[in-house]
MARKOL-17358 format. One line per 5 residues: number of its first residue (from 0); for each residue y, z, x of C-alpha. Coordinates in Angstrom, 3 decimals, padded with zeros to 6 digits. Example, Ala and Ser with C-alpha at 12.3 -4.5 7.8 and 13.67 -1.06 7.14 Angstrom:
# residues 2
0> -004.500:007.800:012.300  -001.060:007.140:013.670
***
This chain:
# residues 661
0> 090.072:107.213:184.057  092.879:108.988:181.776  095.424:110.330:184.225  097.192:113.505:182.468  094.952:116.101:180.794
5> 096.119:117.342:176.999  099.439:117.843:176.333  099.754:114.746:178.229  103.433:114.383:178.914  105.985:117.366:179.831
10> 109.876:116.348:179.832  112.474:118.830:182.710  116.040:118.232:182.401  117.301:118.274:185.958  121.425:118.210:185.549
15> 123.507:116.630:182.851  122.257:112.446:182.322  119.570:113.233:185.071  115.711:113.265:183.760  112.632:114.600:186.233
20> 109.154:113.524:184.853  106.201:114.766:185.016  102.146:113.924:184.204  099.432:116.113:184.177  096.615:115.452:187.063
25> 093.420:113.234:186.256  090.410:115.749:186.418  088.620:112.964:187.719  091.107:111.819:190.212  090.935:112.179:194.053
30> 094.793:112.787:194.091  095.930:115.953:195.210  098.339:116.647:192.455  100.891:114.450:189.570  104.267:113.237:190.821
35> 107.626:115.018:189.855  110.788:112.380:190.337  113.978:111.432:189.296  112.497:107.639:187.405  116.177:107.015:185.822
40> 116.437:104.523:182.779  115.848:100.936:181.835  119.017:099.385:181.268  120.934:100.364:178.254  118.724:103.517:177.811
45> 119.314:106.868:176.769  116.248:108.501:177.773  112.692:108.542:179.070  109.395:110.480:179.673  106.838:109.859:181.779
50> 102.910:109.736:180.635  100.705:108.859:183.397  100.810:108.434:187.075  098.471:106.393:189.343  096.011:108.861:191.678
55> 097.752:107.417:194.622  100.949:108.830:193.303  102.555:105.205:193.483  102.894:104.361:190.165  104.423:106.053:187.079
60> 104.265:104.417:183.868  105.545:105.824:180.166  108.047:104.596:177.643  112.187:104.578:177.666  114.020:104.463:174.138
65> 117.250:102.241:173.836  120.266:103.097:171.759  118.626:103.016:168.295  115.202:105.207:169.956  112.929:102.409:169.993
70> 110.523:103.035:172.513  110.101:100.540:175.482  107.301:100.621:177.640  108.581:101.133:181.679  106.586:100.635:185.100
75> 108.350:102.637:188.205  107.939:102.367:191.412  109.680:103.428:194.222  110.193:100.418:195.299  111.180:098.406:192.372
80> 112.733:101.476:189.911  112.271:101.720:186.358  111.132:098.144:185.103  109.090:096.475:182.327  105.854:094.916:182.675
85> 106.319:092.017:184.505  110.405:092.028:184.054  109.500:091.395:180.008  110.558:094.534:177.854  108.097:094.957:175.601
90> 108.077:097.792:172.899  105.606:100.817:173.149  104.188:103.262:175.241  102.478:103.311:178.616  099.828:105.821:178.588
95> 097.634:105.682:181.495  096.719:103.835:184.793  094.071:103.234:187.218  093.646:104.892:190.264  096.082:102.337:192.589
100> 098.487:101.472:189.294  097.649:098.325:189.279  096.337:098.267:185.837  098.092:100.035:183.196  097.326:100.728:179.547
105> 098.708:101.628:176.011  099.908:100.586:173.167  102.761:098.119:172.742  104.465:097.405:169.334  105.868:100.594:167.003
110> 103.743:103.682:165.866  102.686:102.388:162.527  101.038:098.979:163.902  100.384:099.340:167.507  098.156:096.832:169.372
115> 096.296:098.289:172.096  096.698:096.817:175.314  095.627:096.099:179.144  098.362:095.014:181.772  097.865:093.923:185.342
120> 100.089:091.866:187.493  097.956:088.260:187.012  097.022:088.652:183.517  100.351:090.166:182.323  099.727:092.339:178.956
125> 096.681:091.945:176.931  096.441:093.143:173.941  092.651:094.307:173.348  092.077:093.690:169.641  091.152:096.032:167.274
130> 088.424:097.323:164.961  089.808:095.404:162.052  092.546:097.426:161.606  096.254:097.360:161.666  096.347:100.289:164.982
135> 094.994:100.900:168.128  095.921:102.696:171.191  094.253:102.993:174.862  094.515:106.510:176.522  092.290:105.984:179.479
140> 091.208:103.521:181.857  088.440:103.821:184.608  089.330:103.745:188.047  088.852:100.440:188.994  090.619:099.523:185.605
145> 087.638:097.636:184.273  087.165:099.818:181.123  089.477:101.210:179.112  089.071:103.744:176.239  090.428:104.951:172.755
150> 091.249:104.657:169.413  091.801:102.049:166.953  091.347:101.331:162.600  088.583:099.745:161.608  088.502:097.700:158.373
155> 088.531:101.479:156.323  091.493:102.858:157.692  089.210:104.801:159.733  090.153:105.966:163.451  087.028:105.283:165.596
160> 087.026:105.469:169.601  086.943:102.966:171.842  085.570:101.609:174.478  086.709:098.256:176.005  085.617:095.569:178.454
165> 085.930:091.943:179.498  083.000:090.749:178.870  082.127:093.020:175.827  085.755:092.957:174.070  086.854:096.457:172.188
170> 083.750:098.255:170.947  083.667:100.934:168.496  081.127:103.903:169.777  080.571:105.273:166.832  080.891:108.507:165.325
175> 078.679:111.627:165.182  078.629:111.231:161.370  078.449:108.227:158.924  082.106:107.343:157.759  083.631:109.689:160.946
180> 086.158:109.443:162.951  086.667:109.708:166.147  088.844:109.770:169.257  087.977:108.867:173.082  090.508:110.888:174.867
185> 089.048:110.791:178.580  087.002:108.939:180.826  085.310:109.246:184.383  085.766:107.518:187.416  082.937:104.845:187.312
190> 083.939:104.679:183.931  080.534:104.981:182.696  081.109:108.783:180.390  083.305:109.128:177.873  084.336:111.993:176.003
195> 086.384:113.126:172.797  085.831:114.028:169.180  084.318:112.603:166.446  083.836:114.060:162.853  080.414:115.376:162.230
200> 078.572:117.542:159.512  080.599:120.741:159.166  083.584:119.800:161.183  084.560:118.521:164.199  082.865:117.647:167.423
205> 083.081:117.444:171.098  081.637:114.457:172.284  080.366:112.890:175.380  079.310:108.973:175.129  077.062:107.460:178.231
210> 075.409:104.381:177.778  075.657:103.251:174.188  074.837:107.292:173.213  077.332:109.730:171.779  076.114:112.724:172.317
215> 077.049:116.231:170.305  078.150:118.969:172.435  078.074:121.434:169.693  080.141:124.449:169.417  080.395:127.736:170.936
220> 078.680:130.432:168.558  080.542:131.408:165.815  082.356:128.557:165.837  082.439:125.002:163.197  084.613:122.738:165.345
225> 084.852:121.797:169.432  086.940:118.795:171.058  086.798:117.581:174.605  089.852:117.244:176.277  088.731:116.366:179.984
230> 085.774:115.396:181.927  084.951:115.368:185.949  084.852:113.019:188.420  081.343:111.844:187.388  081.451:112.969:184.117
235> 078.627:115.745:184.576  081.410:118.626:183.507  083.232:118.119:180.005  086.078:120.858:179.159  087.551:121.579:175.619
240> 088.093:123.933:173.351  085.624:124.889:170.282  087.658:126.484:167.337  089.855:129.200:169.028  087.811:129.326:172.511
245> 088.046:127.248:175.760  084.790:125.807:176.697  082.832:124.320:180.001  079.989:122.074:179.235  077.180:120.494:181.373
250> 073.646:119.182:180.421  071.563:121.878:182.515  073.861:125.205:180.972  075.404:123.752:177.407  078.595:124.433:176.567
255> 079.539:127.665:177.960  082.448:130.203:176.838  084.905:131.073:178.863  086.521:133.799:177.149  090.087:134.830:177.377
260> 092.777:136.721:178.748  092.342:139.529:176.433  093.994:137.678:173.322  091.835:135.754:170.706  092.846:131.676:171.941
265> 091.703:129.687:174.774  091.524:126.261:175.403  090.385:124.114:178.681  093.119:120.821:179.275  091.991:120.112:182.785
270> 088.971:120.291:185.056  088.759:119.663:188.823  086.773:116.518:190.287  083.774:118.670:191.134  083.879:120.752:187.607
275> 084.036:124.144:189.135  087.810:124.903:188.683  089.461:124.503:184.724  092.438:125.129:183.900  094.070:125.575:180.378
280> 095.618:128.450:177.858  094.855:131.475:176.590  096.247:134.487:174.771  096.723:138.005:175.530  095.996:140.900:173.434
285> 100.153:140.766:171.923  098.981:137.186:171.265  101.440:135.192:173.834  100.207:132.649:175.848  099.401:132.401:179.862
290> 098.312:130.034:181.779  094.852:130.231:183.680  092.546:129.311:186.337  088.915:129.734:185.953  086.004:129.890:188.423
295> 082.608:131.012:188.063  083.109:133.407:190.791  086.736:134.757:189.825  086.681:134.396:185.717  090.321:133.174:183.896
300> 093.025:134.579:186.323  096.222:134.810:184.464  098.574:132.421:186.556  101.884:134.845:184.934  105.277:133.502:183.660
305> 108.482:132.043:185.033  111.543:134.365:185.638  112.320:135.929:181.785  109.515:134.268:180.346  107.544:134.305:177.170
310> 105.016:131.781:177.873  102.734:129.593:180.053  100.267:126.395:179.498  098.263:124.888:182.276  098.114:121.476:181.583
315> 096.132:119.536:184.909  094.385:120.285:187.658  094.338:118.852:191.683  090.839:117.301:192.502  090.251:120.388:194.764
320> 091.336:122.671:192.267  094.062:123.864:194.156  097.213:123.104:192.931  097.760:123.705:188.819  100.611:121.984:186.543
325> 101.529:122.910:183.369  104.816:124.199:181.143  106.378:127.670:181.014  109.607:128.611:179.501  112.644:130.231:181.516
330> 116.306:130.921:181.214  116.672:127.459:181.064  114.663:126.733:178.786  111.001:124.782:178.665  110.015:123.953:181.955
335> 107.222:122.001:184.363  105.372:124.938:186.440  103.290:124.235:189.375  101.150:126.971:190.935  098.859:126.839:193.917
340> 096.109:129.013:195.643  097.321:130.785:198.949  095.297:131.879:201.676  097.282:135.001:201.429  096.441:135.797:197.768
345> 097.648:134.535:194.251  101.082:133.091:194.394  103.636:132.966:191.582  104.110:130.076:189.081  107.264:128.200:190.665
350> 109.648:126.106:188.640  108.489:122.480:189.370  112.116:120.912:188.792  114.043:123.807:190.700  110.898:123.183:193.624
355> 112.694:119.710:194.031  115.918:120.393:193.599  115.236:123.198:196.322  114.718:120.316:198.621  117.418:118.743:197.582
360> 119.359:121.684:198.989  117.602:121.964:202.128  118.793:118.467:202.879  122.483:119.394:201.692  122.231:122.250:204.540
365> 120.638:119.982:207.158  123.717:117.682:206.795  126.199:120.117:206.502  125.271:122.600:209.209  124.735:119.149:211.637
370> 128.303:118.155:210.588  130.035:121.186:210.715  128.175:121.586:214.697  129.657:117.979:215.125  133.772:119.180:214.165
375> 132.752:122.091:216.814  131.943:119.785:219.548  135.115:117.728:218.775  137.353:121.087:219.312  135.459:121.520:222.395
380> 137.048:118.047:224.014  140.159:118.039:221.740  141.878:121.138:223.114  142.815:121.290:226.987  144.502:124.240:229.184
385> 147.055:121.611:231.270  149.021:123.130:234.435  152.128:122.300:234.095  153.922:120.054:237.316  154.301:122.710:239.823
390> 151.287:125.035:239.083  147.337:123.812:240.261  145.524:126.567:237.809  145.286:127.312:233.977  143.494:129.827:232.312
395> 143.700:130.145:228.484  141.830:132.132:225.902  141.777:131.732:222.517  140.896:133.127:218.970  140.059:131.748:215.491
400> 139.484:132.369:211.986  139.019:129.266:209.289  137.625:129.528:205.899  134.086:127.853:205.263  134.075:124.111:203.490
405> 131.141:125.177:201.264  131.242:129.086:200.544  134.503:130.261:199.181  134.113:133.283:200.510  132.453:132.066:203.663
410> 134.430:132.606:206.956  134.220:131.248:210.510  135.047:133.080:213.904  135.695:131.018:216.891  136.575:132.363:220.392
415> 137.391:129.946:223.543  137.832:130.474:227.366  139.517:127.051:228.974  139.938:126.381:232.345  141.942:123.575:233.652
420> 142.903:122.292:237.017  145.480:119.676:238.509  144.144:117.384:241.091  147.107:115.792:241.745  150.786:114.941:239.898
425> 149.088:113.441:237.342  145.279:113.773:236.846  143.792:117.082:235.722  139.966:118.353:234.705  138.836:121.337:233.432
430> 136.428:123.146:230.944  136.144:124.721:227.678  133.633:127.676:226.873  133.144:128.613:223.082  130.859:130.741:221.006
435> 130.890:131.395:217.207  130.176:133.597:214.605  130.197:133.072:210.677  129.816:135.069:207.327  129.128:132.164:205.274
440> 126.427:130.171:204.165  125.929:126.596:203.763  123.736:126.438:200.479  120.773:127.071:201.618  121.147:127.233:205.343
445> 122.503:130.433:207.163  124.010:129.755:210.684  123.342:132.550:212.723  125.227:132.193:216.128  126.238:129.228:218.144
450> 128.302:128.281:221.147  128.956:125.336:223.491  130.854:123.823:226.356  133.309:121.118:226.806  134.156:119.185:229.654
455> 137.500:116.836:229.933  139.853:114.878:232.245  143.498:113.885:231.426  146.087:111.640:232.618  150.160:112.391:232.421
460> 152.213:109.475:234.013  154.787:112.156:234.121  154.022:115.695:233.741  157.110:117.511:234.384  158.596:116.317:230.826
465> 155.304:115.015:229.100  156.441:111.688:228.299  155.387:108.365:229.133  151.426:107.282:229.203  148.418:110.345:228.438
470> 145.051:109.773:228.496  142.559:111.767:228.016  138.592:111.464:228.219  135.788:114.290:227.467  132.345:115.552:226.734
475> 130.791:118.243:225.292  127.969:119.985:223.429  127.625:122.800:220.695  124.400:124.372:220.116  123.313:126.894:217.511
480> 120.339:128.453:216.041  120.519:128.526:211.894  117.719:129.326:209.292  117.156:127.572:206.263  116.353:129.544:203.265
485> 114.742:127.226:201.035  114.835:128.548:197.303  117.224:130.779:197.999  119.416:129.882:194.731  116.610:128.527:193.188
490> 115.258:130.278:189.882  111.549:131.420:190.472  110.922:128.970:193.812  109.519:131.051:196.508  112.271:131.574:199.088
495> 110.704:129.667:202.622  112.585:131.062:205.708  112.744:128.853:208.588  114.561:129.244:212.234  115.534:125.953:213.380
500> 117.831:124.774:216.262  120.459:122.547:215.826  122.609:120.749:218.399  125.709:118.572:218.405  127.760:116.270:221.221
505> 130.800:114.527:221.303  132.762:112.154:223.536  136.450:111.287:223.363  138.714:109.121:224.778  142.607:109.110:223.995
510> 145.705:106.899:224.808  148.929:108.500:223.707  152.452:107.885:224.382  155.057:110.633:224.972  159.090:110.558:223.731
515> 161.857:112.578:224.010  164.009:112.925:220.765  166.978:115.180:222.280  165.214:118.124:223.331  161.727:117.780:221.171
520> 158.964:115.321:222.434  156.851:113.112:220.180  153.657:112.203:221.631  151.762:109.627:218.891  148.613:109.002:219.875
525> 145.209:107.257:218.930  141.640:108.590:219.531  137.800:107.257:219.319  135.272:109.779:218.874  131.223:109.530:219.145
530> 129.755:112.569:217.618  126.078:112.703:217.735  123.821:115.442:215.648  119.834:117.027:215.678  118.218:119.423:214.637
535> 114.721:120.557:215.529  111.806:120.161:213.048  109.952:122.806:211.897  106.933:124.325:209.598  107.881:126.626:206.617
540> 105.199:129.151:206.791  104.281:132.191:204.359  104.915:130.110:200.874  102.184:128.516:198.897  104.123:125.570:198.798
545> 105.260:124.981:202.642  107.504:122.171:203.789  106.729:120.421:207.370  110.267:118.951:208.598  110.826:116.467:211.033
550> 113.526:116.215:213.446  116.918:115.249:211.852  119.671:113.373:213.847  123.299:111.942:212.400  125.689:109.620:214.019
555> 129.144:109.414:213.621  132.410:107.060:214.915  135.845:108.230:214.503  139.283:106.682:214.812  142.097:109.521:215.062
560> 145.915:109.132:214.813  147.649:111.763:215.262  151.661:112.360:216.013  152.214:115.340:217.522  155.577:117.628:217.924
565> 157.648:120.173:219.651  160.976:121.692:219.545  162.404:124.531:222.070  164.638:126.497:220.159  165.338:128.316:223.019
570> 164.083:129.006:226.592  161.234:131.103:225.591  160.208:130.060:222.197  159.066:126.443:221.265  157.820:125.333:217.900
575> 154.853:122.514:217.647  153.577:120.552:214.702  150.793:118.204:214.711  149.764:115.541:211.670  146.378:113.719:211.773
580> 144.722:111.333:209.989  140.752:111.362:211.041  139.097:107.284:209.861  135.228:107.223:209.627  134.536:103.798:211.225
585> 130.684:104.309:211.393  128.244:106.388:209.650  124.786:107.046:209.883  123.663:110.127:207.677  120.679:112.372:208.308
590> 117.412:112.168:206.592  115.439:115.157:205.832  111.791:113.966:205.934  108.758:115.344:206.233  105.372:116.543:204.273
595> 104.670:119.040:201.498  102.415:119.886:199.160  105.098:119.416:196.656  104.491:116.717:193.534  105.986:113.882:194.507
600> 106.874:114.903:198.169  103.662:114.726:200.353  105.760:112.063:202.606  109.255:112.466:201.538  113.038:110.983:203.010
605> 115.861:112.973:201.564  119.044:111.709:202.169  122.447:114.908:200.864  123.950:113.533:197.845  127.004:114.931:199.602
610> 129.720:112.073:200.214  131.276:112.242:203.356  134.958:111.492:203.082  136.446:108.447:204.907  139.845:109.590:205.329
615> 140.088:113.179:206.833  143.657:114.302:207.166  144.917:117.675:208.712  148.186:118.920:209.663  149.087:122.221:211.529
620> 151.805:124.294:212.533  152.842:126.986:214.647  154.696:128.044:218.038  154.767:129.117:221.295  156.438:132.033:222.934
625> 156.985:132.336:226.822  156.175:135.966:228.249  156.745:134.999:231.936  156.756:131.763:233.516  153.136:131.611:234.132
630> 152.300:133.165:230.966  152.649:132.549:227.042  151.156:132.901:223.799  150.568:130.913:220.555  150.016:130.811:216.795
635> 149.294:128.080:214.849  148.293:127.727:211.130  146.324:124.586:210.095  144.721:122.946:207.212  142.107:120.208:206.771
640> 140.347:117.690:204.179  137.004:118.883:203.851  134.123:116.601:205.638  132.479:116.226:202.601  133.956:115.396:198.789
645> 132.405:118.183:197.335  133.728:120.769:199.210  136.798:122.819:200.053  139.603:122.298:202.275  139.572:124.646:205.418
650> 142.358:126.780:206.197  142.669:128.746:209.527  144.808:130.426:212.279  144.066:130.422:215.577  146.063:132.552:218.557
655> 146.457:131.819:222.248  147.305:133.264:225.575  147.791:130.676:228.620  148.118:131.890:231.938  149.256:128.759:234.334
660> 149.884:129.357:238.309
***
């Protein structure tokens, strides 16, 4: 079974030193579409590309190059990473597997005298012989891995396909001339058809080989050459091209044209397990090229460009015919496409790499939006409305602006009711009410409202002058509903909007100490906060390409040291100063997981590349000013570390008025 369909191998750069690979689909494979992931490099290399992947998308196999471009042959899995066969680093190329992986094929040694060669994980790498040449190469394998097929020099210099077995060895099927050539390019699942071209009178030949017979598929009329590129699960439906003109061939209708999109080139690279669905090229009437899908019932539908595009080539097709891989060319240059049939009519082409790195995104969001709900809950059990010695009641409300960590544009609103009452001389309790409102966006999320409520109980072994032993323990929770806008930033992705709810708690507890320095008070003091994060999952709906999330939760453990200040400067006015110094003990990040249709992410865990910091500090400054002596208000600038490395410090101002009695 050959597992990409011609071109075989398409190369996306994904940032600077990062490579995403893709493979085109086995026609005859019962895997819904090729894998697109990040496979990295064997040590010491510079570069690699990806030729095949297993139908079970497990498997990836190709070739790496090393310093001096030598090509290396690589097995990756997700388990093990980019690795030779067997730990060994052999040079060559990988070209195609079976259907679990676990037999791969190729060629090993350079381009001039390569051997061709079988590799499982008991046998290691056998090579298969040769025709009596110096070359060979494999380029298929069945899926059970039992035959393999291709090309290799006979005695003449003469390319001749392949086909290759245990018990037979590497046997040469032949040509469709005397003295021809000829090239086995695909083969179906049982591995029992093969199909290529061979030289024959007049030209060039498709050919289909079944049981010791090579078989001339002849050539649309008009035309004096054909090839066969792919062929279907059972190797009743070949695909090819024959001259300038894609073709579909079976026994009962012959080899059938299937026109074009107006221009005067077609050609078939990929053919669905059941044969009725092809995919390939063809040119319009100002001669640029388009990818298509063909059905009896529909004709060659013209699957349209990327973004500022000048061309598209459909390179594979998903058993079902569904889903369609191929490249297109962007702003950025050449890229994978991957299209797929909606219920709701033809979708675009999407950029394959920016569909990944849109996910990517998403799970940037998730963990942002779930941290930033996290610092809100904290506020909600960090700031209390204390009575002071002789008064039972406090009231306080408050306002606040702060500049978003990820958009630098992006602002945040916060307003906050507290309540607070004395139970005695030196316990209190009370509440804290806020809701919030932002501007700013967090990549790909949007956070449209939110609010919560905070609950708290402090200790003051004396509360006339604030000094001596403070305690302090409370709960809260912050709630908000957000969307994600997956795509949103992402050239030619379809832009998925989803609602999702996302929640956050936190608990506190606090010992501090206060002094008095003349007339200012120092109150150091040391804190140990358990924030806890979730959101909801949810079903993107309305794309071709939908993602199904699962819920998301985050953990995190915080030791906080903070020294506090405040100076009267006279009976009304007081000025405060706070420095703190916020230690991540404990960690445990969110995943974004879930299903897709995507290459490479029908089960998927995507952990942010964001790096949370481990030292947060912060520092703020401001005063108070005494209206009456139940009644005062405040202003306070501040400044923070942002959460996350990547991102921007927040700067703010909040106001209060405190009514006490």
């Amino acid at each position: 079974m050959k597992t990409f369909s011609f071109p075989p191998v398409r190369v996306v750069l994904f940032s600077a030193c990062v490579v995403f690979l893709t493979s085109g689909v086995a026609a005859a494979s019962t895997a819904p579409f090729p894998v697109l992931t990040d496979l990295g490099l064997l040590p010491a290399g510079i570069g690699s590309r990806a030729n095949a992947v297993s139908a079970n998308g497990k498997v990836v196999v190709g070739q790496g190059w090393d310093a001096t471009y030598a090509p290396w042959i690589f097995r990756w899995t997700d388990e093990a990473g980019m690795v030779g066969l067997n730990g060994v680093a052999i040079q060559g190329s990988a070209n195609a597997l079976n259907f679990d992986g676990s037999v791969i094929v190729g060629g090993t040694g350079s381009n001039g005298a390569q051997q061709a060669f079988r590799w499982d994980a008991l046998s290691g790498v056998q090579s298969l012989g040769d025709l009596g040449g110096t070359h060979s190469i494999a380029w298929g394998v069945s899926a059970d891995g039992s035959v393999v097929v291709g090309e290799a020099n006979d005695g003449a210099a003469l390319r001749r396909a392949f086909r290759w077995t245990a018990a037979l060895g590497m046997h040469d099927l032949g040509s469709l001339s005397v003295g021809g050539s000829s090239v086995a390019s695909a083969i179906s699942n049982d591995g029992a058809v093969i199909v290529g071209s061979a030289a024959a009178t007049g030209g060039t030949r498709a050919f289909r080989w079944e049981g010791g017979t090579m078989v001339d598929l002849g050539t649309l009329p008009g035309s004096t050459s054909s090839g066969a590129f792919a062929v279907n699960a059972d190797g009743n439906v070949v695909v090819g091209s024959s001259n300038l003109a894609a073709f579909r061939w079976t026994a009962a209708s012959g080899m059938q044209d299937l026109g074009s999109l107006g221009g005067m080139m077609s050609s078939a690279n990929g053919v669905s397990a059941d044969g009725s669905v092809v995919v390939g090229t063809s040119t319009l009437v100002d001669d640029s090229s388009r990818a298509y899908r063909w059905t009896a019932a529909t004709g060659m539908t013209n699957l349209g460009l990327l973004t500022g595009g000048s061309f598209s080539e459909a390179t594979g097709v998903s058993a079902d015919g569904n889903v369609v891989v191929g490249t297109a060319d962007n702003s950025q240059g050449e890229r994978a496409f991957i299209w797929k049939r909606s219920a709701a009519g033809l979708a675009p082409i999407q950029d394959l790499g920016n569909l990944q790195t849109s996910v990517i995104r998403s799970a940037n969001a998730s963990t942002d939006l779930l941290a930033m709900q996290g610092r809100r809950a904290r506020l909600l059990v960090e700031q209390h409305c204390l009575p002071g010695a002789a008064q039972r009641y406090c009231l306080s409300a408050d306002g606040a602006v702060s500049t978003s960590e990820s958009v630098a544009d992006g602002r945040q609103r916060i307003g906050q009711l507290g309540a607070g009452r004395r139970l005695n001389a030196q316990v209190s309790m009370g509440l804290n009410v806020a809701w919030v409102e932002t501007d700013g966006r967090h990549g790909d999320g949007h956070e449209d409202r939110a609010h919560g409520l905070g609950l708290w109980a402090a200790y003051q072994q004396h509360a006339d002058t604030g000094t001596g032993w403070l305690a302090d323990l409370g709960a809260s929770l912050s709630t908000g509903e957000s969307r994600f806008q997956r795509g949103e930033h992402d050239t030619d992705v379809q832009i998925a909007s989803s609602q999702v709810a996302i929640k956050a708690t936190a608990q506190r507890l606090a010992v501090g100490y206060g002094v008095a320095v003349g007339d200012s008070r120092l109150v150091p003091e040391l804190a140990l906060t358990h924030v806890q994060g979730a959101h909801r999952g949810f079903e993107e709906r309305n794309v071709a390409l939908p993602l199904n999330i699962e819920d998301a939760r985050s953990e995190q453990t915080y030791a906080t040291a903070t020294l506090r200040g405040s100076l009267p400067v006279d009976p009304q006015l007081t000025l405060t100063a706070a420095l703190a110094m916020d230690v991540l003990l404990n960690e445990d990040a969110p995943v974004f997981q879930g299903q897709s249709d995507i290459p490479g992410l029908d089960q998927f865990e995507v952990r942010s590349p964001l790096r949370q910091r481990q030292l947060v500090p912060s520092a703020t400054a401001g005063s108070r000013y005494a209206l009456s002596p139940a009644s005062s208000v405040a202003a306070q600038v501040h400044a923070r570390a942002s959460t996350f490395h990547e991102q921007r410090p927040v700067l703010g101002v909040q106001v209060q008025y405190r009514y006490a009695f």
